[in-house]
SERO-644540 format. One line per 3 residues: number of its first residue (from 0); for each residue x, y, z of C-alpha. Coordinates in nm, 4 decimals, always signed. Layout:
! SERO-644540
NUM) X Y Z ~ ...
! end
This chain:
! SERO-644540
0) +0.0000 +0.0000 +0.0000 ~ +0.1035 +0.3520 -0.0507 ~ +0.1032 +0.5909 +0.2368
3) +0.1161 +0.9989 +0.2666 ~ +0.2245 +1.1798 +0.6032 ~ +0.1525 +1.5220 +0.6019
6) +0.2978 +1.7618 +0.9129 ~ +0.4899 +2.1184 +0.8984 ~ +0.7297 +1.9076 +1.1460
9) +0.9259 +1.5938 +1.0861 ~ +0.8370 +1.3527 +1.2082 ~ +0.6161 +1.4878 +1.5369
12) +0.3328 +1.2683 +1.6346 ~ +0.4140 +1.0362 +1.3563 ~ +0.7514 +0.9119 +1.4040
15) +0.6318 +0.5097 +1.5049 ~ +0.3564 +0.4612 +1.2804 ~ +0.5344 +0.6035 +0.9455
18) +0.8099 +0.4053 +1.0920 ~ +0.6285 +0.0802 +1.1414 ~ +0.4626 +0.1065 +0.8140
21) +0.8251 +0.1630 +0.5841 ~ +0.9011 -0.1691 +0.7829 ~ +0.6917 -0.3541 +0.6026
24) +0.8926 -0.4050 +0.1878 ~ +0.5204 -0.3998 +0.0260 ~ +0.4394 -0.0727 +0.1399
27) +0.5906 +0.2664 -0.0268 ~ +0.5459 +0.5600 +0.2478 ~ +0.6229 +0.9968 +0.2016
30) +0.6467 +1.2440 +0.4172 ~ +0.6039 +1.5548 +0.3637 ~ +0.7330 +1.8322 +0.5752
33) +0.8192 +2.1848 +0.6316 ~ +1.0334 +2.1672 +0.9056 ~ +1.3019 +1.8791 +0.9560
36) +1.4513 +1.7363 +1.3206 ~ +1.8138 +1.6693 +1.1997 ~ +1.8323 +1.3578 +1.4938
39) +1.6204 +1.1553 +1.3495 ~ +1.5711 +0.9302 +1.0342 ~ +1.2751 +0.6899 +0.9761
42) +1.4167 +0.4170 +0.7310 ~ +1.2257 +0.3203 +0.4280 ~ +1.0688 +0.6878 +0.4486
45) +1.0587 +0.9010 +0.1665 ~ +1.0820 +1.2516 +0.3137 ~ +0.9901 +1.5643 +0.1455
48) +1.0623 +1.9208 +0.2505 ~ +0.8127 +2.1787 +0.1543 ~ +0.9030 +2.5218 +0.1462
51) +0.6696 +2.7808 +0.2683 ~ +0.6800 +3.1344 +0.1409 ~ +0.6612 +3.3351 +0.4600
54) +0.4001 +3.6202 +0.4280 ~ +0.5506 +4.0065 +0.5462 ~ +0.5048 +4.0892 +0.8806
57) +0.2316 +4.2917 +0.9804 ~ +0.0612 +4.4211 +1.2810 ~ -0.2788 +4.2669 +1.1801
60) -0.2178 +3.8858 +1.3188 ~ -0.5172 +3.7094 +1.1673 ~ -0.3902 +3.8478 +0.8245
63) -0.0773 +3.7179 +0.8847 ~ -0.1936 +3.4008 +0.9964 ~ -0.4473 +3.3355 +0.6927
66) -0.1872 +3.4389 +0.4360 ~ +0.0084 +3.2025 +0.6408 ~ -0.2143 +2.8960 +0.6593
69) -0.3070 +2.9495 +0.3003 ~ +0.0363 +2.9812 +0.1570 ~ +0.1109 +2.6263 +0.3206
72) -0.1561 +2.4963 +0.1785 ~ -0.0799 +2.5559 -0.1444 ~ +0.3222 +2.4507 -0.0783
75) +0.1907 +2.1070 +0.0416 ~ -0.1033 +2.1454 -0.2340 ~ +0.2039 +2.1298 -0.5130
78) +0.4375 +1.8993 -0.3675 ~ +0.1090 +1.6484 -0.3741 ~ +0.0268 +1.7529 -0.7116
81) +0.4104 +1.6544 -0.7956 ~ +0.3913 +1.3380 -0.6275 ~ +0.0944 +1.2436 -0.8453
84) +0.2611 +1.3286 -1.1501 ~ +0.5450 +1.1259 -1.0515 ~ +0.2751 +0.7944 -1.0348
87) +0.2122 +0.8378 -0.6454 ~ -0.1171 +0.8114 -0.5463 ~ -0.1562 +0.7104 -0.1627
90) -0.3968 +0.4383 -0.0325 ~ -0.4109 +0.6612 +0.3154 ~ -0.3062 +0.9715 +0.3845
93) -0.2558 +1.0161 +0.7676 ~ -0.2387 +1.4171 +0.8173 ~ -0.2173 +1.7117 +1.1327
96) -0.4931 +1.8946 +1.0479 ~ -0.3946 +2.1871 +1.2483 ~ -0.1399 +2.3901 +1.0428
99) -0.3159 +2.3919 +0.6752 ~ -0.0936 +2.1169 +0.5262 ~ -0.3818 +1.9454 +0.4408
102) -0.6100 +2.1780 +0.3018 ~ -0.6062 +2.0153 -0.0797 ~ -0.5623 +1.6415 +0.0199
105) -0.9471 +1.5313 -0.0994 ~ -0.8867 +1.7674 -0.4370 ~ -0.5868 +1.6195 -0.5224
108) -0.6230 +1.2360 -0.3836 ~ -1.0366 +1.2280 -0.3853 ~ -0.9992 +0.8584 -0.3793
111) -0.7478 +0.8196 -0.0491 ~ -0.8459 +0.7166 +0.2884 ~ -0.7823 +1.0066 +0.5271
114) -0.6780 +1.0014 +0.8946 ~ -0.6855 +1.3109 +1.0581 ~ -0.4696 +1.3830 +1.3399
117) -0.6960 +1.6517 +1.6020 ~ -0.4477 +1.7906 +1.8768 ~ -0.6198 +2.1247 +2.0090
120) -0.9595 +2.2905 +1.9201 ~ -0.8814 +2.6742 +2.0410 ~ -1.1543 +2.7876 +2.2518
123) -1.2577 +3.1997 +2.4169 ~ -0.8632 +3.1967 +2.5688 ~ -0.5393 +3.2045 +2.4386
126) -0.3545 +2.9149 +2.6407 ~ -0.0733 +3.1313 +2.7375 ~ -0.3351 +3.3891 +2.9198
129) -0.5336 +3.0953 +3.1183 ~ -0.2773 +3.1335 +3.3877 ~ -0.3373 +3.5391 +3.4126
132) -0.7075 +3.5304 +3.5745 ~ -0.8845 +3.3750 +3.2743 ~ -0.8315 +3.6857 +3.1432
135) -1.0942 +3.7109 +2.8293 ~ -0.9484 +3.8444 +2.4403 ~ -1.0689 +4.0696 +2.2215
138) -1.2230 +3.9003 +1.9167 ~ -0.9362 +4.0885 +1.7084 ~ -0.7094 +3.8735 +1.9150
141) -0.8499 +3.5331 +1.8948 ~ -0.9023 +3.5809 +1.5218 ~ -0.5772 +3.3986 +1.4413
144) -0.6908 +3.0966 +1.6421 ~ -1.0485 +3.1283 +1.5273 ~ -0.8423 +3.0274 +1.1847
147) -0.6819 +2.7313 +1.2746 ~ -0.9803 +2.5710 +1.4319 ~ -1.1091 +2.6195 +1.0220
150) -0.8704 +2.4057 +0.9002 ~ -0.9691 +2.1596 +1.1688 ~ -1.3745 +2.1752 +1.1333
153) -1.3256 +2.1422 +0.7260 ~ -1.1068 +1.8251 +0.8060 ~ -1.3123 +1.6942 +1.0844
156) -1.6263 +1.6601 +0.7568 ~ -1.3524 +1.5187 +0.5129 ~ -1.1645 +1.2558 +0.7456
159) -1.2182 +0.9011 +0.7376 ~ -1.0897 +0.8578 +1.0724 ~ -1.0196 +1.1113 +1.3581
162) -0.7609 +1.0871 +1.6210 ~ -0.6922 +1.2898 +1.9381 ~ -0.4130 +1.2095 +2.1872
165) -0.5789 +1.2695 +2.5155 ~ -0.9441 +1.2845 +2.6533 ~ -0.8933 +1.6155 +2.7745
168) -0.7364 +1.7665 +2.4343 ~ -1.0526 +1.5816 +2.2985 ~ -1.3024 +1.7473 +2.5183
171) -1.2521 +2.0790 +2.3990 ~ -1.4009 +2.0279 +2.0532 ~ -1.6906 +2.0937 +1.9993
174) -1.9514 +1.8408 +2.1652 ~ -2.1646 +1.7293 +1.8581 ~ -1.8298 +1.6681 +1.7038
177) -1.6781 +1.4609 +1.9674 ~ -1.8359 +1.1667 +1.8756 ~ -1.6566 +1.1344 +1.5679
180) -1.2961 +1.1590 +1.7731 ~ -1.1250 +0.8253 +1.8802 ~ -0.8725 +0.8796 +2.1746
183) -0.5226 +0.7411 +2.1401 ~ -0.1970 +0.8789 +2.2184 ~ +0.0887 +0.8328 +2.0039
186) +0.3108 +0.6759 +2.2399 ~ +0.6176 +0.7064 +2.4696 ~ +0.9174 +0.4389 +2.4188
189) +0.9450 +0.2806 +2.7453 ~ +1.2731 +0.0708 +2.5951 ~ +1.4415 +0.4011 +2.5072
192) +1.2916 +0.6490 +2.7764 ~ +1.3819 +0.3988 +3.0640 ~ +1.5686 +0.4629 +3.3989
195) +1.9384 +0.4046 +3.4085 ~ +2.0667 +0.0590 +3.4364 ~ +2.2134 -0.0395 +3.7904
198) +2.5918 +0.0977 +3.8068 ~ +2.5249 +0.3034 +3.4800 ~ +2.7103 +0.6689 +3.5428
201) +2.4811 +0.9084 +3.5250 ~ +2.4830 +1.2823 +3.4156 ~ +2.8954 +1.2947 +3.2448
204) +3.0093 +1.6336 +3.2354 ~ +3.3829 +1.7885 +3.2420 ~ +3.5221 +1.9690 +3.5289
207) +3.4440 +2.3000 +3.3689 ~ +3.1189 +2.2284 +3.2733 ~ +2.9489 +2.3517 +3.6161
210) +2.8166 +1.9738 +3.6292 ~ +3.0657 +1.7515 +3.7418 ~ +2.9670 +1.6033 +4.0378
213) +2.6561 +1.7485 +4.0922 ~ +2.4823 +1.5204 +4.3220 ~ +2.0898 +1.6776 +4.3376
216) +1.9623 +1.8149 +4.0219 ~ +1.6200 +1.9859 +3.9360 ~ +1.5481 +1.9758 +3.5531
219) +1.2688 +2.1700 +3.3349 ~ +1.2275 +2.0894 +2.9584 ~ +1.0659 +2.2960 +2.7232
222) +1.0316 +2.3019 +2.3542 ~ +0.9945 +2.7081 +2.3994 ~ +0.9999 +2.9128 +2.7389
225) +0.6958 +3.0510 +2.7501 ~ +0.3917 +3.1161 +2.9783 ~ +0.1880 +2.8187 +2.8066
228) +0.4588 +2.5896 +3.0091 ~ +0.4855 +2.7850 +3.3264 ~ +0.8646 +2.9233 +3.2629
231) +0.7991 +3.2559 +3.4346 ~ +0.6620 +3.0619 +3.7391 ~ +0.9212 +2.8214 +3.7235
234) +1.2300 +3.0775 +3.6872 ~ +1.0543 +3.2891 +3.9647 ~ +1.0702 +3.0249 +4.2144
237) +1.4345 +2.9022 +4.1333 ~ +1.5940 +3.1835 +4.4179 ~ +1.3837 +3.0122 +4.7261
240) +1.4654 +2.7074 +4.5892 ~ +1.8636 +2.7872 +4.5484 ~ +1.8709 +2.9548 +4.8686
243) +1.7244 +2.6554 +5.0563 ~ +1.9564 +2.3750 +4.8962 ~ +2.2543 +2.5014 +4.8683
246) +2.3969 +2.1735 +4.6689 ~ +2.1283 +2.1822 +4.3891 ~ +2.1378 +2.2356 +4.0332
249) +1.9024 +2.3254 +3.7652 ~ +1.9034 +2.2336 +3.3854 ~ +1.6997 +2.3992 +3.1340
252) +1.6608 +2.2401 +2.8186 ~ +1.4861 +2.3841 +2.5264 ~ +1.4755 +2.6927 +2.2980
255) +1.5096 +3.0413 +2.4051 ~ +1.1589 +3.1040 +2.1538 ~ +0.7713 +3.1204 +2.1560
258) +0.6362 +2.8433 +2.0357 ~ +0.2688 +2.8198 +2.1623 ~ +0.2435 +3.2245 +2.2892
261) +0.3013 +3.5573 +2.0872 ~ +0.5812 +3.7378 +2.1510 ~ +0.6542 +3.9937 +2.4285
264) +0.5387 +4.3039 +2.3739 ~ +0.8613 +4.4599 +2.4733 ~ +1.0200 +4.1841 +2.2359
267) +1.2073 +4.0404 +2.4375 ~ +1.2577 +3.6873 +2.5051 ~ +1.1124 +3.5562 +2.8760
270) +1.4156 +3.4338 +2.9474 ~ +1.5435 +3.7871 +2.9192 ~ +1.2666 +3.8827 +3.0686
273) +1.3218 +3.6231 +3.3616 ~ +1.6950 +3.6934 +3.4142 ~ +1.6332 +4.0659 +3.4548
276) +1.3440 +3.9900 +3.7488 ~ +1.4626 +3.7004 +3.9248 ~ +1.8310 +3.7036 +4.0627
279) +1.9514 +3.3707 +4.0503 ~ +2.3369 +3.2066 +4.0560 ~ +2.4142 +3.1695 +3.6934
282) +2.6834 +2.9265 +3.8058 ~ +2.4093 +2.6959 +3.9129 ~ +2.1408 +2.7692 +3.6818
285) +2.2393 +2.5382 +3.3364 ~ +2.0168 +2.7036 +3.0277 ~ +2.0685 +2.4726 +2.7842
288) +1.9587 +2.4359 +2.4275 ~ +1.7721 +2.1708 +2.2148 ~ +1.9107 +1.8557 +2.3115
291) +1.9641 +1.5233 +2.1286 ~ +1.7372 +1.2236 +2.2081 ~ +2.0056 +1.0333 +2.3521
294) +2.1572 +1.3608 +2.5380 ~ +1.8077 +1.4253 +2.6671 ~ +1.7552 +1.0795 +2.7848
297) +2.0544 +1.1490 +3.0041 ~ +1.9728 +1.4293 +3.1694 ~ +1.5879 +1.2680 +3.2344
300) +1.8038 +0.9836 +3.4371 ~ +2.0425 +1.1804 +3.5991 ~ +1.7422 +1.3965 +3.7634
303) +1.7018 +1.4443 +4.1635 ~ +1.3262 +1.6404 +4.0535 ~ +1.1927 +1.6885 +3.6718
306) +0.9259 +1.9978 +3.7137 ~ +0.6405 +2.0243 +3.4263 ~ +0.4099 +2.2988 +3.4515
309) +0.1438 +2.3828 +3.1600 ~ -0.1867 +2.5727 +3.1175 ~ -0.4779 +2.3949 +2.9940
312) -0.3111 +2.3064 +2.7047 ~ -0.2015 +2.0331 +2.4778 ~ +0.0235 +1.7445 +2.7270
315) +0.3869 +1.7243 +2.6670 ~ +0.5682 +1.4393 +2.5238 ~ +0.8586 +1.5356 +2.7591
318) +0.5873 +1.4877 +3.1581 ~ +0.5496 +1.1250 +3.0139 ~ +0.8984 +1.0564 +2.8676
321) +1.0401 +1.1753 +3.2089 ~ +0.7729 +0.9524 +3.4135 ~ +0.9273 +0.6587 +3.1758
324) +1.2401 +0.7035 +3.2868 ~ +1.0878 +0.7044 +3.6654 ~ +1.2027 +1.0189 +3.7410
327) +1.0236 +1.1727 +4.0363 ~ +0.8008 +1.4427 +3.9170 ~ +0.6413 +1.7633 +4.0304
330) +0.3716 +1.8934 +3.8074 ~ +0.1041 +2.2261 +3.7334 ~ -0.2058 +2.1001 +3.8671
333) -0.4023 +2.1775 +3.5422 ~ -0.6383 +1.9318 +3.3839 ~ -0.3940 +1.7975 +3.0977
336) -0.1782 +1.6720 +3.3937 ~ -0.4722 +1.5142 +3.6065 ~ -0.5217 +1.2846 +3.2986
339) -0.1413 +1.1371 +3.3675 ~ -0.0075 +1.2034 +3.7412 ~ -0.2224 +1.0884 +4.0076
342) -0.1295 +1.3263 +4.3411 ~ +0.1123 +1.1324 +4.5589 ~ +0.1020 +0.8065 +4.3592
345) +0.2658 +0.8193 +4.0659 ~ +0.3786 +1.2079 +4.0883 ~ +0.3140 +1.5001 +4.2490
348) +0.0820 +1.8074 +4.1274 ~ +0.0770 +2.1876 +4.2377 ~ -0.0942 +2.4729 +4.2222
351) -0.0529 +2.6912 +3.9347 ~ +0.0666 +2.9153 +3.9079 ~ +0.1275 +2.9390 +4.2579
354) +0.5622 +3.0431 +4.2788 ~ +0.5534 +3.0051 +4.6232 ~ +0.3865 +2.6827 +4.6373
357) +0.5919 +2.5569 +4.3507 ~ +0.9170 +2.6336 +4.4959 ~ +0.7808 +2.5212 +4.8558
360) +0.7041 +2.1310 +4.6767 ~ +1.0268 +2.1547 +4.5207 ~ +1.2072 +2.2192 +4.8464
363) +1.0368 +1.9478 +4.9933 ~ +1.0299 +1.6979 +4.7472 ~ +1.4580 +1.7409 +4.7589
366) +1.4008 +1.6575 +5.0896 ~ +1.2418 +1.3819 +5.0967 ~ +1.3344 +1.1844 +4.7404
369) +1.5104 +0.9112 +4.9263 ~ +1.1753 +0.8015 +5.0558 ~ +0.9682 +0.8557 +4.7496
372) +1.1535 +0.5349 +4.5251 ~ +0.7856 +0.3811 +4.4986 ~ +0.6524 +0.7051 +4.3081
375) +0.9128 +0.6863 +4.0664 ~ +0.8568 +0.3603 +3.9854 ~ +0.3937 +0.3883 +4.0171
378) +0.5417 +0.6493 +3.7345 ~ +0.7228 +0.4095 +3.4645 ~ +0.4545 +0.1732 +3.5727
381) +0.1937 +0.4558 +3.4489 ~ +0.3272 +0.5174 +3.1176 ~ +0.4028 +0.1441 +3.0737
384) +0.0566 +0.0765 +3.1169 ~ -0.1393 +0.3335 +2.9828 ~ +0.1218 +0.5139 +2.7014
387) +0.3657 +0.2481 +2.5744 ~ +0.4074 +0.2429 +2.2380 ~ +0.4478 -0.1090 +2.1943
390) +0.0526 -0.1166 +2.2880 ~ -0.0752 +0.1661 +2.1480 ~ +0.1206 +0.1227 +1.7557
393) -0.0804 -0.1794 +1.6807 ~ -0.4205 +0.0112 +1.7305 ~ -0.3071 +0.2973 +1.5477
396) -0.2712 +0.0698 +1.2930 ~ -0.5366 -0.1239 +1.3684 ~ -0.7179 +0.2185 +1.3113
399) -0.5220 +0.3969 +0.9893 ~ -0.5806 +0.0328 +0.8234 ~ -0.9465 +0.0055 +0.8899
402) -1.0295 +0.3445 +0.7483 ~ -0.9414 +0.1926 +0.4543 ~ -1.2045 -0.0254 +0.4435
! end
């Protein structure tokens, strides 16, 4: 069979399934993408980068994003149309629906199976203010999100089949659409995302790294530090938390960027922002950048404390791929977490975004981590039994192939 991913990143969500189908010498699979990870390959895939014409920047943000949405659209609209001149014409096309990548897929391939992948539906708040009082937009404001739910309602009528990771990501669509949404995640790797093997060193650093022999580490991951994953709460409580454990470390991993929130108004980055506010030894503060799966692994294993805090938002990979590799976790007491860490058994949840209660559980948690072995391993024990891949894969394809039918 012949199989089309479509997704502005490579390979995201889809990274097992296009995977697991290429495995298979009968089957011919493409992906098309805008933006490549350099770390990984999928054998047997056929990747395709897209180039997307970036409209000018302007003030007016829904213009921007509708030239934007549109202009990808037509990129991925092409590259399809070249793919069927070329004698490709996919049994299934599995797509994210979110970004306008998929706009032309039932022009061009009317015949194709379509799986639709549904990750957020944006409702009356921007995620990054539902930590600010619930604060309420100006219609102006939302317009750019009002935009990408589009693209998601017109592929919602066109799909075959429609997936959502979470029940919580799939409760905020609509409710007379719901029914057509089946929940299943895409999967954590509990073979590569595992704790470290007895006697395996841990965190390897040189003597002028500011690492070697650091004994009690705190870690925070984040594709972008931003308000829609608590980094302002999280840098603001880092003093009390220095102050009170005088041994401890922090690592930061992740880009410097907004990825979910609009920029600053001042324009400057929140880690700029952060540094200027909260006064905190560099020397024992680590910001690092993206990091390597096998890098990142690392510092997962090598953690004392792994913090994730998010608004109402889309879950992280990175809460479950840390609970995987049984790290003890502290995390934002939102309702995307609720779904995964049960308070006290398999993790622990605060409020958010409370600084002083975050840096209070932190403190504590330090404290007391020699006694808490059981929650770290209730947490691997979570993800092995409700997000391992090697259970959920099958009925994903279980589900891609019976679309088909």
């Amino acid at each position: 069979m012949n199989y089309l991913f479509l997704h502005h990143n490579y390979p995201a969500q889809f990274r097992f399934t296009a995977a697991a189908l290429a495995g298979h010498p009968e089957n011919r699979v493409v992906f098309l993408t805008e933006h490549q990870r350099g770390d990984v390959t999928l054998t047997g895939v056929r990747q395709g980068i897209v180039p997307v014409p970036q409209p000018k920047s302007t003030d007016n943000q829904a213009e921007y994003e509708t030239l934007l949405t549109l202009r990808r659209g037509e990129a991925f609209g092409n590259a399809m149309l070249e793919l069927r001149r070329q004698g490709f014409t996919p049994d299934i096309v599995f797509d994210h629906c979110g970004w306008g990548c998929s706009l032309f897929v039932k022009d061009i391939f009317p015949q194709a199976r379509r799986v639709s992948y549904f990750e957020w539906y944006f409702n009356k708040l921007y995620p990054q203010d539902l930590s600010a009082g619930n604060r309420e937009l100006s219609p102006a404001l939302f317009a750019p999100q009002r935009l990408r739910n589009q693209c998601q309602l017109d592929a919602l009528v066109d799909c075959d089949m429609a997936i959502c990771p979470t029940e919580w990501q799939k409760s905020q669509y609509p409710a007379e659409l719901q029914p057509k949404i089946r929940v299943l995640h895409d999967g954590i790797d509990p073979a590569f995302f595992s704790p470290a093997a007895e006697g395996e060193p841990l965190l390897q650093e040189t003597r002028d790294s500011g690492l070697f022999g650091v004994t009690e580490l705190v870690t925070y991951v984040a594709r972008g530090f931003e308000p829609s994953r608590g980094f302002p709460e999280f840098f603001r409580g880092l003093p009390a938390v220095l102050q009170a454990r005088p041994d401890c470390h922090v690592i930061i991993a992740g880009a410097d960027r907004h990825v979910y929130d609009a920029p600053r108004p001042d324009r400057r980055t929140w880690l700029q922002a952060m540094r200027a506010e909260a006064a905190v030894d560099e020397s024992r503060v680590h910001i690092l950048g993206f990091q390597p799966y096998p890098r990142y692994k690392k510092l997962l294993q090598s953690s004392s404390l792994h913090v994730y805090l998010t608004t109402p938002y889309v879950l992280s990979w990175s809460l479950l791929e840390a609970m995987s590799c049984g790290c003890l976790v502290l995390a934002s007491d939102t309702p995307p977490v609720r779904e995964a860490v049960r308070d006290g058994l398999n993790g622990f949840l605060t409020p958010f975004p409370d600084v002083q209660a975050l840096s209070a559980g932190i403190i504590e948690l330090l404290e007391t981590r020699e006694n808490l072995n059981h929650v770290r391993l209730a947490a691997r024990q979570s993800v092995l039994d409700n997000y391992n891949v090697n259970t959920l894969l099958p009925r994903q394809l279980q589900l891609i192939h019976g679309a088909a039918l």
